[in-house]
C-alpha positions as CSV (number, residue, x, y, z in Angstrom):
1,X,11.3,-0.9,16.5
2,X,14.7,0.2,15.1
3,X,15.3,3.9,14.0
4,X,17.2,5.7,11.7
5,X,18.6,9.0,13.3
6,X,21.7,9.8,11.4
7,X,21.5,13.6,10.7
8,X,23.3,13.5,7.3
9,X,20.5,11.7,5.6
10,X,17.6,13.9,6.6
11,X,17.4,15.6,3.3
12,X,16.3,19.7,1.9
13,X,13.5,20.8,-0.7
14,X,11.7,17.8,-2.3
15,X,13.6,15.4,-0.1
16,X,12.1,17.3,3.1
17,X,10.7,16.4,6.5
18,X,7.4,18.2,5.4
19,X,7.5,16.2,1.8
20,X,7.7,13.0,3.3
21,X,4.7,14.1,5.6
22,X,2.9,15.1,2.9
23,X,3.0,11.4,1.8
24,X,2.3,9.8,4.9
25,X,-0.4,12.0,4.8
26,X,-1.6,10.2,1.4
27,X,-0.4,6.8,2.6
28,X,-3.4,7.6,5.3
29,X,-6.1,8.3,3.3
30,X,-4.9,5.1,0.9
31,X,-6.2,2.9,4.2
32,X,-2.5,2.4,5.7
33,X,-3.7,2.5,9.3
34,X,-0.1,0.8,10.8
35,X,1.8,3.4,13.1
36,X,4.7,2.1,13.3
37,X,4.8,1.3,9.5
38,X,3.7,4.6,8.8
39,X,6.7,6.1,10.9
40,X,9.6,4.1,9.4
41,X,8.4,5.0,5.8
42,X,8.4,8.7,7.4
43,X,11.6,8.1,8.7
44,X,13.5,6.1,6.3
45,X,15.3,8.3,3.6
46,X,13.9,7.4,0.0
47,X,16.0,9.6,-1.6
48,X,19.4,7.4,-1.3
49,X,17.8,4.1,-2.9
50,X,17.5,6.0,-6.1
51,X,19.7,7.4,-8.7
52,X,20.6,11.2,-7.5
53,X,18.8,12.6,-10.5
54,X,15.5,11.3,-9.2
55,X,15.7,12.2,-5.8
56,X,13.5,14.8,-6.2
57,X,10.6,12.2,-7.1
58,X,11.6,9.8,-4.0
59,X,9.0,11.0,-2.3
60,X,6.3,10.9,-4.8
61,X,3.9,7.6,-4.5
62,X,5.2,6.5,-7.6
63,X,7.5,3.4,-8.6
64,X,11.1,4.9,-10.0
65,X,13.1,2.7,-11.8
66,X,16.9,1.9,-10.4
67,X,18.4,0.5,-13.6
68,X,19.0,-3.2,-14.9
69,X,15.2,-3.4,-15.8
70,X,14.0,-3.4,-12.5
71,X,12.1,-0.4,-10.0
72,X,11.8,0.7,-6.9
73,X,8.1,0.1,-5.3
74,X,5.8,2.8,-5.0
75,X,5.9,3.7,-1.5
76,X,2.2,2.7,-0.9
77,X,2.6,-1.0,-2.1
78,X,5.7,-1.2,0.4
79,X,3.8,0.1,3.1
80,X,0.4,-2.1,2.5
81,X,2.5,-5.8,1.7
82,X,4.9,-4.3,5.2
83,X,1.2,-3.9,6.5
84,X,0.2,-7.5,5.7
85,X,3.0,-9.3,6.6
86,X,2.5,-7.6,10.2
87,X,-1.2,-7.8,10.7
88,X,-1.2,-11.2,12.3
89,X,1.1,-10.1,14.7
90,X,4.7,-9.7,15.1
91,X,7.0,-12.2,13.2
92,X,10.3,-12.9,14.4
93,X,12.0,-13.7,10.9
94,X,11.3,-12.3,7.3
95,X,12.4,-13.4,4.3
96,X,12.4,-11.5,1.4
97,X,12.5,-12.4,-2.2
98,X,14.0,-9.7,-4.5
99,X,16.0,-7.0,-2.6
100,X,16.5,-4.5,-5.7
101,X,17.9,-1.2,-4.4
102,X,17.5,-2.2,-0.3
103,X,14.2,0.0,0.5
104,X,12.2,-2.3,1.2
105,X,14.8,-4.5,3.0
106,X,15.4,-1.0,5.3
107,X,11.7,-0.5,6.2
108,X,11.4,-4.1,7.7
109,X,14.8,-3.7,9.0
110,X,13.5,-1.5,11.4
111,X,10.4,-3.3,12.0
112,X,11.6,-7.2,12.5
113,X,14.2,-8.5,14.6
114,X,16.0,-10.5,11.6
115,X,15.6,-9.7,8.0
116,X,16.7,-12.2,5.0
117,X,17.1,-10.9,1.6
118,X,18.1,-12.4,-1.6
119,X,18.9,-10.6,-5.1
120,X,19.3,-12.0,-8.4
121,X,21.3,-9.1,-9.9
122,X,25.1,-8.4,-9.1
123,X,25.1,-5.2,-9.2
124,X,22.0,-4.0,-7.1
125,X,23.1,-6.8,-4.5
126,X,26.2,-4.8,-3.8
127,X,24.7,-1.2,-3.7
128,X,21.9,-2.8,-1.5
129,X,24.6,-4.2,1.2
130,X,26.4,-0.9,1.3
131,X,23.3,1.1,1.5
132,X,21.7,-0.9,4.4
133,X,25.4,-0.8,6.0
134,X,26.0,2.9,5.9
135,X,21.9,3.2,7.6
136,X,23.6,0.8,10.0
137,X,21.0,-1.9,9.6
138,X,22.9,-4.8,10.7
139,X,19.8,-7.3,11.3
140,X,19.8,-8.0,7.3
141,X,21.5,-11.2,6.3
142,X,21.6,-11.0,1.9
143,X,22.2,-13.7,-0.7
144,X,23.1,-13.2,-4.4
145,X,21.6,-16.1,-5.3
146,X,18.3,-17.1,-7.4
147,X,15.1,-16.9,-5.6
148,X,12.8,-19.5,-6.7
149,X,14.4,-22.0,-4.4
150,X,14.3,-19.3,-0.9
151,X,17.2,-19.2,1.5
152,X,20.2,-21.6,0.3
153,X,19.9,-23.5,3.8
154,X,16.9,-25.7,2.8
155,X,16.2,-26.6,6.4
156,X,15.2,-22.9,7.6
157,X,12.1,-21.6,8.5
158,X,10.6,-18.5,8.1
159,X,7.5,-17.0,10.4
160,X,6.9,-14.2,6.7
161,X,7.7,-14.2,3.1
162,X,7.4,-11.1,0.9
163,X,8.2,-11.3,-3.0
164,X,8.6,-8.4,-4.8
165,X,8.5,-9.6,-8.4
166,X,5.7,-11.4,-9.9
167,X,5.1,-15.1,-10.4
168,X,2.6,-16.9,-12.5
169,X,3.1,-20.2,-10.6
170,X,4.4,-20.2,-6.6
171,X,7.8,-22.0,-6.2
172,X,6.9,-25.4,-3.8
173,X,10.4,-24.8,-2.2
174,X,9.3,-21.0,-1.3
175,X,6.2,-21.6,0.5
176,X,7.6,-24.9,2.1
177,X,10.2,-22.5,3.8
178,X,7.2,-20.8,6.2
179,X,6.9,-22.2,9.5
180,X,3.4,-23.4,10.5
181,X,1.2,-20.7,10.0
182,X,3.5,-18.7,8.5
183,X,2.3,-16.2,5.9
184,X,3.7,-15.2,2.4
185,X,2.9,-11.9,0.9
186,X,3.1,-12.0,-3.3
187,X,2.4,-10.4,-6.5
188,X,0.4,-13.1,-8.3
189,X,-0.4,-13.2,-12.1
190,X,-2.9,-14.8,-12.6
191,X,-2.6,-14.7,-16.3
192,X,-5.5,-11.4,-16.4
193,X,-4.1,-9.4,-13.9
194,X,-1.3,-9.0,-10.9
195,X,-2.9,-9.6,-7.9
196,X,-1.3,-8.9,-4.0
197,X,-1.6,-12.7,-2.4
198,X,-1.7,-13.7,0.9
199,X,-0.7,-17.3,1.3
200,X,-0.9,-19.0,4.8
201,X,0.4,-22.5,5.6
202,X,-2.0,-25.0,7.5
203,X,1.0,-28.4,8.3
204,X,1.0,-29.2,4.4
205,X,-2.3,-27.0,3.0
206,X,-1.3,-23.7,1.5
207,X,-4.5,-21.5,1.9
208,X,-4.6,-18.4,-0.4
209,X,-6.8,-15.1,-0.2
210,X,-6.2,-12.4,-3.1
211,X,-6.5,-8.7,-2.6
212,X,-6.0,-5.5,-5.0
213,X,-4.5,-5.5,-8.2
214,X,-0.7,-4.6,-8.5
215,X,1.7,-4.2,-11.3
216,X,5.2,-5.6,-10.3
217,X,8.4,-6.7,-12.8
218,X,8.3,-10.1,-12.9
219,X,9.9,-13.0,-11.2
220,X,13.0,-14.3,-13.7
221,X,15.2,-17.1,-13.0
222,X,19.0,-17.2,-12.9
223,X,21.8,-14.6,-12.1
224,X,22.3,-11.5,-13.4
């Protein structure tokens, strides 16, 4: 597991060691029973994926939005998907569908030997790649490309997938980018609610099991 010990980004007063305890502490009693998840959320400075005038909040357990119409997850539905995606043990590659401002991309960063990311929007792409550069996080390979169709090289496998905008229907190309077994972690709308699904592939079967509801932006198609 990879760390992030630069002093610099450590933080004072809401941005604080004993703040970010406080919601690990909360992350605890939510049923996030991962160590090592619960130590890189501890570890992994909130406070520079958002704009500076919210970093007093980036350690709230609260979505915050980052601009262009799109958020920053709550830290409790990073930690439970980062949960999921691990619980079946560890994988050796991740692909992630939606990078937005990085933070996610940094918590399995430290976590996973190789982390793929792809972002629809220009401009969070690029403040993503320098973010996840100056934490020195060099296992993250990113795309600014659409995500519907995964990773541009068609022929790659991936042991996880984790989408973090909603889909009312699961791109075929996606889920046929797991390797056998693999597991993908989504927000699913089911056209009531947002759902967290697990899907797990079985040779050509795509098994499925819903958990809690979530509220995620959803899934849109093109560049931006």
């Amino acid at each position: 597991m990879k760390s992030i010990s630069n002093q610099k980004i450590s933080g004072i007063g809401m941005t604080s060691q004993r703040t970010r305890d406080r919601l690990i502490e909360r992350l605890r009693q939510q049923g996030i029973t991962n160590e090592d998840v619960l130590s890189v959320i501890r570890n992994t400075p909130r406070h520079l994926f958002v704009d500076e005038a919210l970093s007093h909040r980036a350690y709230e357990d609260t979505a915050l939005p980052i601009g262009h119409g799109q958020t920053i997850s709550q830290p409790y539905i990073v930690a439970r998907m980062t949960q999921m995606l691990l619980q079946s043990g560890m994988p050796t590659s991740v692909l992630e569908i939606g990078t937005g401002c990085g933070y996610q991309t940094a918590v399995l960063a430290q976590l996973v030997p190789q982390v793929y990311s792809i972002e629809r929007i220009g401009a969070l792409f690029q403040q993503a790649k320098k973010r996840l550069a100056d934490l020195q996080l060099y296992n993250v390979e990113l795309r600014h490309t659409d995500g519907h169709g995964g990773w541009p090289n068609l022929n790659y496998r991936f042991d996880r997938i984790i989408m973090t905008a909603a889909c009312k229907d699961i791109p075929r190309k996606l889920a046929e980018q797991l390797t056998e077994g693999g597991e993908m972690v989504l927000p699913y709308d089911n056209g009531h609610e947002q759902v967290l699904l697990k899907i797990t592939r079985n040779k050509n079967e795509f098994e499925t099991e819903a958990f809690e509801a979530v509220s995620f932006v959803p899934l849109l198609p093109g560049l931006g």
